[in-house]
Structure formats: C-alpha cells, structure tokens
N, C-alpha and C positions, 0 to 999 in steps of 0.2 A: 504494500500500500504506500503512494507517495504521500509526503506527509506535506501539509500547507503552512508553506513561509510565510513570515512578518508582508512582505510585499507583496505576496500574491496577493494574502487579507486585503490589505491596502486597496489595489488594485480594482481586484471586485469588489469592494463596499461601493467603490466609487461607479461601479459599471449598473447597477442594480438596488431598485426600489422598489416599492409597495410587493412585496413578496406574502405569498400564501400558501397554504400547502391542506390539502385532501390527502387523508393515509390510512389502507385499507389493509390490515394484516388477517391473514386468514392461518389461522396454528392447528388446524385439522390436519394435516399430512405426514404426522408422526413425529419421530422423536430427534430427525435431523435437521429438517429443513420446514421451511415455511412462504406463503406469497404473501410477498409487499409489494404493492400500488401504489403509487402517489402520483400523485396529480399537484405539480406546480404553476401557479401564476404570476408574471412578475412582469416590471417595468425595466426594461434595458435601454440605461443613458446611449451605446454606441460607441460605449468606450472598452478598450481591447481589456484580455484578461479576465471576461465571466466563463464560468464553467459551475456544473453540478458536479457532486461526488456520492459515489456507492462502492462501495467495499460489500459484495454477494457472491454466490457462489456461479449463477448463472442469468443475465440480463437479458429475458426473452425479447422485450422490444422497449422502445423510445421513441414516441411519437412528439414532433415539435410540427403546434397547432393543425393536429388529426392529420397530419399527413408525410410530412419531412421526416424520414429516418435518421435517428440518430446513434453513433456510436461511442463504445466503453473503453477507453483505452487505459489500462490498470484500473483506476478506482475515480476515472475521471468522462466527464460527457460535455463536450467540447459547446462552448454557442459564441464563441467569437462572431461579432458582424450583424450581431442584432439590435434593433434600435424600437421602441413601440412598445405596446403591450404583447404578451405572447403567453402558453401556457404547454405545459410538456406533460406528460406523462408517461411512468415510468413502470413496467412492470416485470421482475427477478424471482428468483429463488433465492432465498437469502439464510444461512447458515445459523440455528442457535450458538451458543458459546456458553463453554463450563466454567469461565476466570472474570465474569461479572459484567464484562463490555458489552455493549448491546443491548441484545436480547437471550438473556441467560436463562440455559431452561436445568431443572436440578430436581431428581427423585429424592423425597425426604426419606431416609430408614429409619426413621420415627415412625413413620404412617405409610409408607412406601406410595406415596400422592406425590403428581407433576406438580412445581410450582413455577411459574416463569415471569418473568420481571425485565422491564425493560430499562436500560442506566443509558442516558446520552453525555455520562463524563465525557471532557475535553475534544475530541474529535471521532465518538463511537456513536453519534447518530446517523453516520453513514452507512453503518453496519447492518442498519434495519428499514432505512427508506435513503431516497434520492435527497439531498438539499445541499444548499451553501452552507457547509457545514461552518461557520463560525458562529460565537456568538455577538457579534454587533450589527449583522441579519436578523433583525427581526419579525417576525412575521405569525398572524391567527393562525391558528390551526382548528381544522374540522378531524379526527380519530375514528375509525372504526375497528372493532375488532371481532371476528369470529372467535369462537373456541371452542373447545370439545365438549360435547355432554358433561352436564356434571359440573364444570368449573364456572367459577364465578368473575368477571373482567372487571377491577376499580384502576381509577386514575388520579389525578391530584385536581381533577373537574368531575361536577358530577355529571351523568349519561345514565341515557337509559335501553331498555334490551329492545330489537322490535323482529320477531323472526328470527330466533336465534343468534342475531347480532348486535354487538353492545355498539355504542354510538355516545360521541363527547365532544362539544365545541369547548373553545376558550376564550370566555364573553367579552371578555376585558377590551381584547385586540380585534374582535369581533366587528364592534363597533367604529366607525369613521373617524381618520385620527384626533382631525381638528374636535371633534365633539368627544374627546374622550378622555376624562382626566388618569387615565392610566396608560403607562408606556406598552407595546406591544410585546407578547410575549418574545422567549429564543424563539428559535428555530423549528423545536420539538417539547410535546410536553416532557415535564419535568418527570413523571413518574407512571409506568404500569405495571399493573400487577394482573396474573390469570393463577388462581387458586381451587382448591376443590369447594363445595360448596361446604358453607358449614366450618369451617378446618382454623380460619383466624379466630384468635380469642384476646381481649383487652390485657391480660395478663404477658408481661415479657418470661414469665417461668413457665408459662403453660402453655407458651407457643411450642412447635414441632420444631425440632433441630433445627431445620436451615434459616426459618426466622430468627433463632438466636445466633446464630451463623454471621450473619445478615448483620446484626448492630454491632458484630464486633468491627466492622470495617469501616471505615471513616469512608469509605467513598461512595456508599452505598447508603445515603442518609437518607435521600432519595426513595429506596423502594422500604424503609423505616416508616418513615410517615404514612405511606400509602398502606402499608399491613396495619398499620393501628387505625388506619381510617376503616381500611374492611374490615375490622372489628369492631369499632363502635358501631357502623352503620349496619353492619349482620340483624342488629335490635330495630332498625328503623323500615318499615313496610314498606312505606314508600319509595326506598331505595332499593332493599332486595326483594325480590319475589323468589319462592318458594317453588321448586322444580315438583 
C-alpha cells in the first residue's frame, strides 16, 4: 500500500470540495471477505493531484458518472483533469483483518460468536471503502450495513433496520454548511460494530473476552464507546427490535 505524503495531502485538499460518501457493506459472505460500495460525490477545483484510495482484495468496477471506467493502480484511483461536480462509485471485495485496522472480524472463545468492528485509525479507512483518505476531507456520510442472521449493527449515529438492512446518516454534516452550526464530519464514521444479538452487557467484567480485549488498546476507543452504546441501548425498544 503507498502511503500518502505531507504534499500529496496538501495537494488534494486543495483539488476537492463539498465531498460525500454512500457506503454499502454487505458481511454475508463469510468469514474472509466482504462487499463494499461506495458511492462518492464531490467538487473538483481542476487542480492536478486528486485521486481516491482502496486498499481491497479485488476492485470489481469504478464507475466515474455511470459511465467512465476507472482504474486501481496499488491502493490508488486516479481522477486527474477533472473540474465540476462529479460522482464515482466504487464496488471491491475487501478483506477483514485480525490486528484491528479496518474492519476487524474476531471469534470470541468466550461464547464462540462473530464480533466485527470497524476502526478508520490514521489511514485504515481505505481498507473498507473508497475515499480521500485524510482527515481534513471532510465530508456527511449516508452507512448501510447488511449482516448475518442473528447479529445486531450499532454505530456512533443512531439507524434503523429496514429488510434486513441496518441504515445510519450523520445529521450534523447532513445539513447545508452555511446553515449548520457544526463542522462536517471525517471522512468515515467514527465507529461500527456487528455483534450477536443479545451478547453486549453494561458491565466491562461481564463483557465476553474480546470486548475486554478491546479496552485494553488505546487505539481502539473507538469501537469502546460503540459496545457500551449497544449495551445501554439493548434496554431501549425503540432502538432494538427483537428477532
């Protein structure tokens, strides 16, 4: 994976605006691999130096506006020469991961149940969807995630389930900038979690192994707050339903 310079940053900040992202994970296909979708829209000044980045296992297509093929070269999606509004999207196989980055999927031997958690630390949002991965790109985000039978999908926004798929804006950046006393979010939400149903509990001694796992790591504070969120909220109706 190339890794993004001081200047590149620079660079594309200055090539691109009003960014947004649609992210469609679907974790039905076992215990390797997963589809991500995104769908990005954004404003390109015309200034050299924008590119997308994905770190996947396999890039089925990239479409720029429904029709321009676009290609991968290592963990990079080239759009030099564009100026206007425009929107891409991008659809991969994209790799879980056992060492936290990403999307990290992990059997507890506590309860022998999937848990999987998404971390977009420092430059590992790449790893799960298409974007300018930095964060001084900011941009709303629209979430959706499938999951398996059984598992429950919270994020650090609440959402709700409709056809077996969970769904989550983030209102804040949602909203028209000039009319919005809040700055836009990063890139990517900050935390998800797919758990079994039932399985989070308020208690940090009576969580399952890998949630105590989980808080011993400073970099993973992140998918912290989101297990205690699905644990308070387990008790609220409105939030979960009952399979």
């Amino acid at each position: 994976m190339r890794n993004l310079t001081q200047q590149e940053a620079a660079a594309r900040a200055r090539a691109v605006r009003d960014v947004s992202y649609d992210i469609e994970l679907d974790l039905t296909h076992g215990e390797v691999w997963y589809w991500s979708t995104t769908t990005v829209r954004f404003t390109a000044t015309g200034t050299a130096g924008l590119f997308l980045e994905l770190d996947c296992l396999t890039m089925v297509e990239a479409l720029l506006d429904g029709s321009t093929h676009l290609q991968l070269l290592g963990n990079r999606i080239a759009l030099d020469g564009l100026q206007g509004r425009h929107e891409v999207k991008v659809v991969a196989r994209c790799g879980y991961t056992r060492t936290g980055e990403g999307l990290h999927r992990f059997v507890d031997p506590a309860d022998d149940r999937v848990y999987v958690y998404g971390n977009a630390f420092l430059d590992d949002a790449q790893r799960f969807l298409a974007c300018f991965d930095q964060p001084d790109i900011k941009a709303p985000v629209r979430l959706s995630v499938t999951a398996p039978d059984g598992h429950l999908v919270r994020s650090n926004a609440r959402g709700e389930e409709t056809d077996g798929r969970w769904s989550a804006a983030y209102p804040h950046a949602l909203r028209p900038r000039e009319k919005s006393a809040h700055a836009p979010l990063n890139r990517v939400p900050s935390s998800v979690v797919c758990r079994p149903m039932n399985s989070a509990k308020d208690s940090l001694s009576q969580m399952p192994s890998h949630h105590r796992i989980v808080t011993r790591s400073p970099n993973h504070m992140c998918a912290i707050s989101c297990a205690m969120t699905c644990a308070r909220s387990r008790r609220a109706p409105s939030v979960v339903r009952e399979r």
